[in-house]
Backbone as XML, in Angstrom:
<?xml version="1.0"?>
<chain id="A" units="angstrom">
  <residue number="1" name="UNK">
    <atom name="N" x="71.363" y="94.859" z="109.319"/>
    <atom name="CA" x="72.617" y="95.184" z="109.974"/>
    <atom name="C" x="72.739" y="94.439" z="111.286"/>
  </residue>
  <residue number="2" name="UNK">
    <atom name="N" x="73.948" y="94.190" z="111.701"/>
    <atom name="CA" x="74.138" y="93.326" z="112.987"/>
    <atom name="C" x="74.094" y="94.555" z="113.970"/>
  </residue>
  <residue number="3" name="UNK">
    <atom name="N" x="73.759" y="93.909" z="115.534"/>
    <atom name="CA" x="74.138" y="94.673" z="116.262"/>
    <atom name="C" x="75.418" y="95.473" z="117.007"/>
  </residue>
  <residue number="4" name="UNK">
    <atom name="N" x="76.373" y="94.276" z="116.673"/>
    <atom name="CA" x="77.465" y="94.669" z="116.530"/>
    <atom name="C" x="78.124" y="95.825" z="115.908"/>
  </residue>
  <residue number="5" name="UNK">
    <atom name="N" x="79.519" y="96.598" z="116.538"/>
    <atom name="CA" x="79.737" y="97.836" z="115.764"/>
    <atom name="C" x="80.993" y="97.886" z="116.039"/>
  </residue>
  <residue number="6" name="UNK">
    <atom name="N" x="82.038" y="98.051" z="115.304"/>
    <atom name="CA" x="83.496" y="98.225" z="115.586"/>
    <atom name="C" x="83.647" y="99.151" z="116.805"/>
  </residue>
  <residue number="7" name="UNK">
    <atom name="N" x="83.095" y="100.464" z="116.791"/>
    <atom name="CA" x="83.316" y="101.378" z="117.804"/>
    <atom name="C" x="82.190" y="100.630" z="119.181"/>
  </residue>
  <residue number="8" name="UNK">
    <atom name="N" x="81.255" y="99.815" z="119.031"/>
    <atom name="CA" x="80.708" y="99.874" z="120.568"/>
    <atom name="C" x="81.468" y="99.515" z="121.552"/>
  </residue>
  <residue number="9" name="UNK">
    <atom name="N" x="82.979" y="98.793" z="121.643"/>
    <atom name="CA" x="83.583" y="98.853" z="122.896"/>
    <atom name="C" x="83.980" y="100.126" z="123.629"/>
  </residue>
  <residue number="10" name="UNK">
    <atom name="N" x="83.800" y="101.341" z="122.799"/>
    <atom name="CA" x="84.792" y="102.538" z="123.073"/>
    <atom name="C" x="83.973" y="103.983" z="122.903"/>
  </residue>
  <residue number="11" name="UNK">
    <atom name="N" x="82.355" y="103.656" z="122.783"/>
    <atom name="CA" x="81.689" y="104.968" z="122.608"/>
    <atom name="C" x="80.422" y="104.673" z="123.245"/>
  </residue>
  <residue number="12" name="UNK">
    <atom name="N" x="79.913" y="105.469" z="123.591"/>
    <atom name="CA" x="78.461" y="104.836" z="123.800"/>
    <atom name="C" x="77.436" y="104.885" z="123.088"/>
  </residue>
  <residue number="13" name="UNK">
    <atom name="N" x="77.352" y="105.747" z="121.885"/>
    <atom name="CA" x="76.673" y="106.363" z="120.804"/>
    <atom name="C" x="77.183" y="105.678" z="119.374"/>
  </residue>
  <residue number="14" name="UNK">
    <atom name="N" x="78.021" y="104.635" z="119.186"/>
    <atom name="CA" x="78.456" y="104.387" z="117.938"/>
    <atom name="C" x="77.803" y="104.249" z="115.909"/>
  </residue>
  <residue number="15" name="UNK">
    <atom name="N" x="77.762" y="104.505" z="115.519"/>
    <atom name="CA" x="77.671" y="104.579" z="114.577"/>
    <atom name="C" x="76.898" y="102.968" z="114.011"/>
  </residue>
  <residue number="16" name="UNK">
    <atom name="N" x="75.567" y="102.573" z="113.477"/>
    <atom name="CA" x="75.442" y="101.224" z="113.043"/>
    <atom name="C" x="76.383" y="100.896" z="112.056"/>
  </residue>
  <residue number="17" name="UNK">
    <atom name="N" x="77.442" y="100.156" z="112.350"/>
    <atom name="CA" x="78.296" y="99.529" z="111.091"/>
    <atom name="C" x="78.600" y="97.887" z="111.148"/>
  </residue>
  <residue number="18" name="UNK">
    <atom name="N" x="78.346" y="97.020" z="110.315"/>
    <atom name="CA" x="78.749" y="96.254" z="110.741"/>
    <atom name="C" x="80.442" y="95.809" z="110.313"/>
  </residue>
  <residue number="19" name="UNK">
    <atom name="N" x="80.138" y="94.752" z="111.189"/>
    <atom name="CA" x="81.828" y="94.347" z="111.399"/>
    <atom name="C" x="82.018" y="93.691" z="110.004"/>
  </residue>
  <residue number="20" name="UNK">
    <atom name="N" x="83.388" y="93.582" z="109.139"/>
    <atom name="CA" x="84.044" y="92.497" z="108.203"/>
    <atom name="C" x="83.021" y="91.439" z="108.496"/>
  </residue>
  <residue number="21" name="UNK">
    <atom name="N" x="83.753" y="90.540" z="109.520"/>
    <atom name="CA" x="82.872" y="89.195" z="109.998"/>
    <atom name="C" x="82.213" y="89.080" z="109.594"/>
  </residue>
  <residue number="22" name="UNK">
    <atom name="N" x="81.461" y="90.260" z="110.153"/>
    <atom name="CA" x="79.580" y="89.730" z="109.981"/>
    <atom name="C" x="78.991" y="89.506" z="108.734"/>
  </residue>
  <residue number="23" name="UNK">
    <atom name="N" x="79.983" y="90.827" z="107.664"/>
    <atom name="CA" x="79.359" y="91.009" z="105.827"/>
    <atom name="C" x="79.908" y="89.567" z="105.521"/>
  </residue>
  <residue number="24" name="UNK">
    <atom name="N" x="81.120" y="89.050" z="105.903"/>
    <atom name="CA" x="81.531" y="87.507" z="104.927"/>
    <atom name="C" x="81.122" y="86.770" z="105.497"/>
  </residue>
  <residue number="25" name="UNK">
    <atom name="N" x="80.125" y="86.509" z="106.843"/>
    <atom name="CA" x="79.620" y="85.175" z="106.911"/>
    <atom name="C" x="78.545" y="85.469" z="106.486"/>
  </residue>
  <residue number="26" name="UNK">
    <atom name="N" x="77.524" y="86.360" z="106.029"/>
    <atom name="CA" x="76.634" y="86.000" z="105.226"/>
    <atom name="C" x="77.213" y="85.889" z="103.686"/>
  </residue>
  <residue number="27" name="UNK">
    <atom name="N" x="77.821" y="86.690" z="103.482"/>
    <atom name="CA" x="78.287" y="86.171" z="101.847"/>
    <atom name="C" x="78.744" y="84.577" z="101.675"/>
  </residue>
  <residue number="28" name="UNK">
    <atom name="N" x="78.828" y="83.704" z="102.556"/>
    <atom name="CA" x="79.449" y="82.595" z="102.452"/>
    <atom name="C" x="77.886" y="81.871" z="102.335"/>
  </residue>
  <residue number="29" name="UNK">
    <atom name="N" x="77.001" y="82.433" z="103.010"/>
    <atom name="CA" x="75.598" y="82.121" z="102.558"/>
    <atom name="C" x="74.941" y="81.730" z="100.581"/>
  </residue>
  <residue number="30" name="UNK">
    <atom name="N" x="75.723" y="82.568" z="100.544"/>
    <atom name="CA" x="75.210" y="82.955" z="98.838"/>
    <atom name="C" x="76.352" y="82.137" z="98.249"/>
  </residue>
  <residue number="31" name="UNK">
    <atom name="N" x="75.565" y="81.463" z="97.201"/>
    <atom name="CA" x="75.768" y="80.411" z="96.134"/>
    <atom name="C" x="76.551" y="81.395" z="95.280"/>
  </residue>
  <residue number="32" name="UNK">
    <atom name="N" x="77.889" y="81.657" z="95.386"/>
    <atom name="CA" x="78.754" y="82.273" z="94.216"/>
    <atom name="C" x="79.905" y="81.553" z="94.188"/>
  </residue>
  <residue number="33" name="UNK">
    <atom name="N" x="80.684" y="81.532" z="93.112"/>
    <atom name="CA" x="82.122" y="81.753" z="92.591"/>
    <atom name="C" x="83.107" y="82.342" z="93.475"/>
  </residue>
  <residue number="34" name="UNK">
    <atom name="N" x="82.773" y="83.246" z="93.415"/>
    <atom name="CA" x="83.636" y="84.766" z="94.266"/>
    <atom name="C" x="82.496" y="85.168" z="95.337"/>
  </residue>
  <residue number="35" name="UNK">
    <atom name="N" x="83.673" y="85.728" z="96.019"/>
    <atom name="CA" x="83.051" y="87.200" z="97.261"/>
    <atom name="C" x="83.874" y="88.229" z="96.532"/>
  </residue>
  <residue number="36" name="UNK">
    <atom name="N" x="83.403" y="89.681" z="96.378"/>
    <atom name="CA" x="83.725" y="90.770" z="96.297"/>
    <atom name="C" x="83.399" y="91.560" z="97.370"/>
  </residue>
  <residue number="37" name="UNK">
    <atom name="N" x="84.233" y="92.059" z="97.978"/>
    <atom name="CA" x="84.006" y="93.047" z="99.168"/>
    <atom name="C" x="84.590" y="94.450" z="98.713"/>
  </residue>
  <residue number="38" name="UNK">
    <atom name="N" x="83.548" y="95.346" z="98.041"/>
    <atom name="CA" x="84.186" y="96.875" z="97.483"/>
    <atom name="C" x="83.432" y="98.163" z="98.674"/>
  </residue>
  <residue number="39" name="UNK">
    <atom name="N" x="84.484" y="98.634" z="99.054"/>
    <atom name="CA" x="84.368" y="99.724" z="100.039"/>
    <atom name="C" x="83.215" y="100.909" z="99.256"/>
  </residue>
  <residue number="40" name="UNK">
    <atom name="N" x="81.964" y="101.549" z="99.856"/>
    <atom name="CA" x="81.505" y="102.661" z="99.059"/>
    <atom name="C" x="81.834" y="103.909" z="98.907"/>
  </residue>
  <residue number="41" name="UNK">
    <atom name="N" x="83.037" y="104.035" z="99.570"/>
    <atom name="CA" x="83.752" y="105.288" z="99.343"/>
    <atom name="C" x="85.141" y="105.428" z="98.447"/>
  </residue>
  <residue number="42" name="UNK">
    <atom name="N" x="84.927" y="103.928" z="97.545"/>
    <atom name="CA" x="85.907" y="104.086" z="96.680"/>
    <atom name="C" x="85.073" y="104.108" z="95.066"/>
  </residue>
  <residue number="43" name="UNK">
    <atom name="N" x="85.812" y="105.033" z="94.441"/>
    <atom name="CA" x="85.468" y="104.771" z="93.102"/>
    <atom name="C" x="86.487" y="104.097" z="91.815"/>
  </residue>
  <residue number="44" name="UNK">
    <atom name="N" x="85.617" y="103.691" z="91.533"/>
    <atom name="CA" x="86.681" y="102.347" z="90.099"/>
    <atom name="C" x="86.375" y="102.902" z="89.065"/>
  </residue>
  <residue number="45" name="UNK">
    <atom name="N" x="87.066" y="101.982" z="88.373"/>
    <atom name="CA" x="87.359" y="102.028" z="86.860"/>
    <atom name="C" x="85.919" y="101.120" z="86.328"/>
  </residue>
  <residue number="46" name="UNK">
    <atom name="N" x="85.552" y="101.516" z="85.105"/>
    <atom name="CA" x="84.476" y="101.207" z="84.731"/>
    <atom name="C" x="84.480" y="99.369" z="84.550"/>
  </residue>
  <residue number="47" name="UNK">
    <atom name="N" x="85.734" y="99.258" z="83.925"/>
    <atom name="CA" x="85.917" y="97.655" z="84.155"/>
    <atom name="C" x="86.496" y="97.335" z="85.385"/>
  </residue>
  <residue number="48" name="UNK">
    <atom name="N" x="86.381" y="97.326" z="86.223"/>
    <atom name="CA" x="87.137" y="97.365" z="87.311"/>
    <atom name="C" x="87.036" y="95.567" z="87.405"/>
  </residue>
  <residue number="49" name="UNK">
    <atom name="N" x="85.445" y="95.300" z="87.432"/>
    <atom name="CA" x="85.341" y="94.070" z="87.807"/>
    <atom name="C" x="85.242" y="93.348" z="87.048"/>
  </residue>
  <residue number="50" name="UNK">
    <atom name="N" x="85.208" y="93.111" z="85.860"/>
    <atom name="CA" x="85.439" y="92.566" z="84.471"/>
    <atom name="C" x="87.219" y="91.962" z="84.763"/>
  </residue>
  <residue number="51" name="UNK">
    <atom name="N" x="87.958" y="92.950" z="85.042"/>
    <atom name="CA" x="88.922" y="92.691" z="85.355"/>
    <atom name="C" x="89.832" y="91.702" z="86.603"/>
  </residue>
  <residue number="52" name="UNK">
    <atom name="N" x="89.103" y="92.484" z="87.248"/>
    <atom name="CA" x="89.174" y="91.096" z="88.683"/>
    <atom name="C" x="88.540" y="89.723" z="88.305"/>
  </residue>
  <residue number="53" name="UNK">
    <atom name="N" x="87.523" y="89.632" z="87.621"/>
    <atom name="CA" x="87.259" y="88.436" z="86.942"/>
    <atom name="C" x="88.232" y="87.389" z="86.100"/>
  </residue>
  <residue number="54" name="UNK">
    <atom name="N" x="88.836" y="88.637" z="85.617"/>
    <atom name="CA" x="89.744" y="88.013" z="84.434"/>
    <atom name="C" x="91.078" y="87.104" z="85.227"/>
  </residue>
  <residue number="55" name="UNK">
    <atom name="N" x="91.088" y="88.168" z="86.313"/>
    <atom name="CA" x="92.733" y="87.881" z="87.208"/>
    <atom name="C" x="92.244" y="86.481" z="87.923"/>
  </residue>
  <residue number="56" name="UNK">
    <atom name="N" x="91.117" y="86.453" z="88.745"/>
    <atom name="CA" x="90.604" y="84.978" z="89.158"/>
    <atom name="C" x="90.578" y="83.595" z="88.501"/>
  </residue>
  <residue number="57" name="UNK">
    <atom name="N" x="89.814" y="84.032" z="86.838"/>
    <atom name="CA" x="89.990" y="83.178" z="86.410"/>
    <atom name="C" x="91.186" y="82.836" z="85.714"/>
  </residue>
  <residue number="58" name="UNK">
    <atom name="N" x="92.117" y="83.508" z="85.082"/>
    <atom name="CA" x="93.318" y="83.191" z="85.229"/>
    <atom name="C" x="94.162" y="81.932" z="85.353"/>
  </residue>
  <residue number="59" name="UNK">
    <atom name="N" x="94.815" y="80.888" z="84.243"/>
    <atom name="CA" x="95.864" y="80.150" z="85.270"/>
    <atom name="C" x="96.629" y="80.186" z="86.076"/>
  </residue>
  <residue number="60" name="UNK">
    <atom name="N" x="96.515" y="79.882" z="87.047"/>
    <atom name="CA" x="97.790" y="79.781" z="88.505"/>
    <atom name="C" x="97.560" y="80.899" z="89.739"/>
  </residue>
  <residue number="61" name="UNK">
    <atom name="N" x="95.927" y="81.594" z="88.891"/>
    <atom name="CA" x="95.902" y="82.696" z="89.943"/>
    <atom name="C" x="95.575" y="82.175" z="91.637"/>
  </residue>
  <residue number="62" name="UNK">
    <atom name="N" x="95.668" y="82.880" z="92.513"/>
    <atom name="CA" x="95.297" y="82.767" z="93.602"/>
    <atom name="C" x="94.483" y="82.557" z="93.514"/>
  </residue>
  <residue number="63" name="UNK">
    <atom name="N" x="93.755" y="81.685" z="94.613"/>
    <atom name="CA" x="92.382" y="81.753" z="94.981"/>
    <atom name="C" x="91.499" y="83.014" z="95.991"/>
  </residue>
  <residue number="64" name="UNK">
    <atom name="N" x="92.037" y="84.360" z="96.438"/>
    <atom name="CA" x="92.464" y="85.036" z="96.851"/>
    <atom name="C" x="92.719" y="86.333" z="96.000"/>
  </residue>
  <residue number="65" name="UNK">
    <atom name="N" x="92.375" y="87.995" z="96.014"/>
    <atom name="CA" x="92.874" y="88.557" z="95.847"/>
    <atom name="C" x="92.847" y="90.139" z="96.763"/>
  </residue>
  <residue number="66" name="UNK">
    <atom name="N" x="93.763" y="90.904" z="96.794"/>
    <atom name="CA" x="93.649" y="91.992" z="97.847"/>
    <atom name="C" x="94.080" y="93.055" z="97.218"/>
  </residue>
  <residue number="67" name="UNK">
    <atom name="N" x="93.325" y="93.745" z="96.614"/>
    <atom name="CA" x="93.748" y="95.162" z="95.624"/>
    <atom name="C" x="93.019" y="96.483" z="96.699"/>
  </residue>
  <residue number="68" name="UNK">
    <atom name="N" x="94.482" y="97.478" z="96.343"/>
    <atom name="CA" x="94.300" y="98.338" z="96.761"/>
    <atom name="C" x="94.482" y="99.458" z="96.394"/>
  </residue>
  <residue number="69" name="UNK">
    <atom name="N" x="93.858" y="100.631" z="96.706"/>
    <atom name="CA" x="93.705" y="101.905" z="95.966"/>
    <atom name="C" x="94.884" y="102.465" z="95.668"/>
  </residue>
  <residue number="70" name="UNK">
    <atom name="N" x="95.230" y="102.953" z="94.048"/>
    <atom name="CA" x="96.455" y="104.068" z="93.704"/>
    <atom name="C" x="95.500" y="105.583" z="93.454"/>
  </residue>
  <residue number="71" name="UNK">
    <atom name="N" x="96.111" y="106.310" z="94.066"/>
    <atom name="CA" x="95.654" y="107.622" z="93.504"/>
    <atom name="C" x="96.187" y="108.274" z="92.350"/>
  </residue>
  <residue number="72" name="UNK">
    <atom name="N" x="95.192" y="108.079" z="91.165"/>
    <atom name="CA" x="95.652" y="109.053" z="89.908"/>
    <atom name="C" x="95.800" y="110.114" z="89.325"/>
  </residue>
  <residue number="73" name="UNK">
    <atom name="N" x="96.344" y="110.957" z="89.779"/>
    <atom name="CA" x="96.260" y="112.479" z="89.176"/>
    <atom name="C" x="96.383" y="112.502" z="88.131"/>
  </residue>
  <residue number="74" name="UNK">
    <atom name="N" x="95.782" y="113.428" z="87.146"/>
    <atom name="CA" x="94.980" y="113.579" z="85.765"/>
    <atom name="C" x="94.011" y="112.943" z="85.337"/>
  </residue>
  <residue number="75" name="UNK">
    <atom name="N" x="93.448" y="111.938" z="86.228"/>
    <atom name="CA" x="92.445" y="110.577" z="85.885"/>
    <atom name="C" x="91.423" y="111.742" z="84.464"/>
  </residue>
  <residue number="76" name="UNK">
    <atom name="N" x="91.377" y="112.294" z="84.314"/>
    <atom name="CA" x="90.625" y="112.721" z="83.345"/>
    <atom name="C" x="90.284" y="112.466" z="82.312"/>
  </residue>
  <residue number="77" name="UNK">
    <atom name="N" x="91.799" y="112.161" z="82.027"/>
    <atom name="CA" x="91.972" y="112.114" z="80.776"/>
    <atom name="C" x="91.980" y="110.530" z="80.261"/>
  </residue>
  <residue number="78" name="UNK">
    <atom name="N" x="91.408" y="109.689" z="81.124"/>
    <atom name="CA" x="91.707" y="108.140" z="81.616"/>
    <atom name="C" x="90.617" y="107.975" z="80.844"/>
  </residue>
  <residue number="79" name="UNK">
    <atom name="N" x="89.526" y="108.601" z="80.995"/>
    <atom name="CA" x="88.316" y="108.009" z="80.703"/>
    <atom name="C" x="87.983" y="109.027" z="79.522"/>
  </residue>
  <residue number="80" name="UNK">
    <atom name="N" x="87.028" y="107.547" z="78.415"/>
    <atom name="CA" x="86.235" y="107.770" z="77.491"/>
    <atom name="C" x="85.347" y="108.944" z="77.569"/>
  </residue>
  <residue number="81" name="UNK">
    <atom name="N" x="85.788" y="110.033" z="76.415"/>
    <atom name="CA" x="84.855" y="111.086" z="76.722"/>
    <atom name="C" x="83.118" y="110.785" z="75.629"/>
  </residue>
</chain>
């Protein structure tokens, strides 16, 4: 983790988090295709990323993508029992 912390300008006790920045300049480190940046307090769909794969590779897709959370009520019934 960096030393850096979104809250250290404004607390004196802040929380270790690091900044955006800091997670994509090491990901720019690593020999990939893609960066995926998935929050751990979100939960997906089992293909979630199968899917984002699909949209990347894609003709004409962006090079670029920015998906964001819908909330599903009944999700229950969404998934394979």
């Amino acid at each position: 983790r960096t030393s850096r912390s979104i809250l250290a300008s404004r607390f004196w006790d802040p929380p270790s988090l690091p900044l955006a920045r800091d997670i994509l300049e090491r990901a720019l480190d690593v020999e990939a295709d893609y960066i995926v940046l998935t929050l751990a307090d979100v939960s997906l769909m089992p293909n979630f990323y199968e899917d984002v794969l699909g949209l990347l590779q894609s003709s004409g897709a962006s090079p670029a993508l920015s998906i964001h959370r819908v909330d599903v009520y009944g999700w229950e019934g969404l998934l394979p029992q």
